[in-house]
N, C-alpha and C positions, 0 to 999 in steps of 0.2 A: 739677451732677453731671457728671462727667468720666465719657467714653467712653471706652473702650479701643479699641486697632485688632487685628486680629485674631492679629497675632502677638506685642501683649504680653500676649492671652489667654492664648495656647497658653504662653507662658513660665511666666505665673502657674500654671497647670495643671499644667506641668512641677514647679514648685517647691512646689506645696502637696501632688501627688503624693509628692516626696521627702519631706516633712512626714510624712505621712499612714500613708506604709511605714516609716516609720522601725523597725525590730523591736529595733534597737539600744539602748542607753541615748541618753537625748537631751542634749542639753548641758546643759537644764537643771537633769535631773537629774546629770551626774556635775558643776555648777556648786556643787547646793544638794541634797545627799541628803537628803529629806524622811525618812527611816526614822533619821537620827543627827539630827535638827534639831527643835526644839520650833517652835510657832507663830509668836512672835515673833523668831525666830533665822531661820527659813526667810523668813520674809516681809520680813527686812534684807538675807539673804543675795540673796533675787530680785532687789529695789532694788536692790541694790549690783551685780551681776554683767549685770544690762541696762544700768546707766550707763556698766561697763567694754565691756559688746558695744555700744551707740552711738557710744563713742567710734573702737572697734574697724574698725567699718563706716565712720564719717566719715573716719578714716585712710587707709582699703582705698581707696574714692572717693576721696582725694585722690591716693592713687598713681595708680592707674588714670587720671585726667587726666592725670597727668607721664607718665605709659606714653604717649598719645595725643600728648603734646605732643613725644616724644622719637623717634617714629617716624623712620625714613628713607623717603623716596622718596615721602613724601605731602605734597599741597600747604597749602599752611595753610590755605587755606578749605575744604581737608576735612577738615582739621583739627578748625576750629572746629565745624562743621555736626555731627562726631565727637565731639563735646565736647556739644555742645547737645542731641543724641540719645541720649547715654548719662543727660546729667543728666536729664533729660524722662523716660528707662525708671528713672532713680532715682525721683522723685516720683511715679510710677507707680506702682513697687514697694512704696512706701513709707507712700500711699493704700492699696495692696491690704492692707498686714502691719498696718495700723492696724485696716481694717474685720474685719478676719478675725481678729485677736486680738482687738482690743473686743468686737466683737458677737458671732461665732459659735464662738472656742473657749468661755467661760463655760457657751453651751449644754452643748458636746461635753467639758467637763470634768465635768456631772453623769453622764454614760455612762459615762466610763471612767476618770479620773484623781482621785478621791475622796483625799483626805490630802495631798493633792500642791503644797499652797500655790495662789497665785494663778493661776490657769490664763492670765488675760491677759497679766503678766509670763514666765509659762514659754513661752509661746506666743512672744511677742516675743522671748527671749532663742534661741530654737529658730529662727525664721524669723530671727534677724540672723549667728546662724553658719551657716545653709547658703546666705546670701545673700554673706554676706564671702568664706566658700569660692571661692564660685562666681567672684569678683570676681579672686579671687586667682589660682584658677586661666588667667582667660583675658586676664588683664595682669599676667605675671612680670616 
């Protein structure tokens, strides 16, 4: 079982918060509008649009490293150490969005999101755009 330190809590916290308030449409839905989409249409549509957000996300991380590697004024072993830390908060991140869309959206999809396709695909495609966002935003 992997331990978290206390500041990739407070991160996780931070980004399930943004989940959580979302009052918006979520990506998943403006992805796969469950009110125009029959059962088996929606449930190809979720496939389909998480394969495009994982690819999406493994892109974002690979820029983000050429961001780290194109720096000025930094030395390359902090470079690397920059590199090993972010990928380390990747697999992190990455454990958190598994456990939390496998196991406990399905719960939180009987509460509130009823007709809405697979709550662990909408889960995952919601958690990997505000995770890419965020990627994006802090290595232009």
């Amino acid at each position: 079982m992997r331990v978290f330190s206390g500041a990739a809590l407070a991160m996780l916290a931070v980004l399930a918060t943004g989940l959580a308030k979302a009052e918006d449409t979520r990506p998943s839905q403006i992805a796969c509008d469950a009110r125009k989409l029959g059962g088996r249409e929606l449930a190809e549509c979720l496939r389909t649009s998480v394969e495009k957000s994982e690819r999406e996300l493994a892109d974002t991380m690979a820029a983000a490293i050429k961001a780290i590697d194109t720096q000025k004024g930094v030395l390359s072993s902090q470079k690397a150490r920059w590199r090993r830390s972010l990928n380390e908060a990747e697999a992190q991140w990455l454990n958190w969005r598994d456990v939390e869309c496998q196991d406990v959206a399905p719960f939180e999809a009987g509460i509130s999101t009823r007709g809405a396709g697979d709550p662990r695909l909408s889960c995952i495609l919601d958690a990997n755009a505000v995770r890419t966002a965020s990627l994006k935003a802090r290595y232009k």
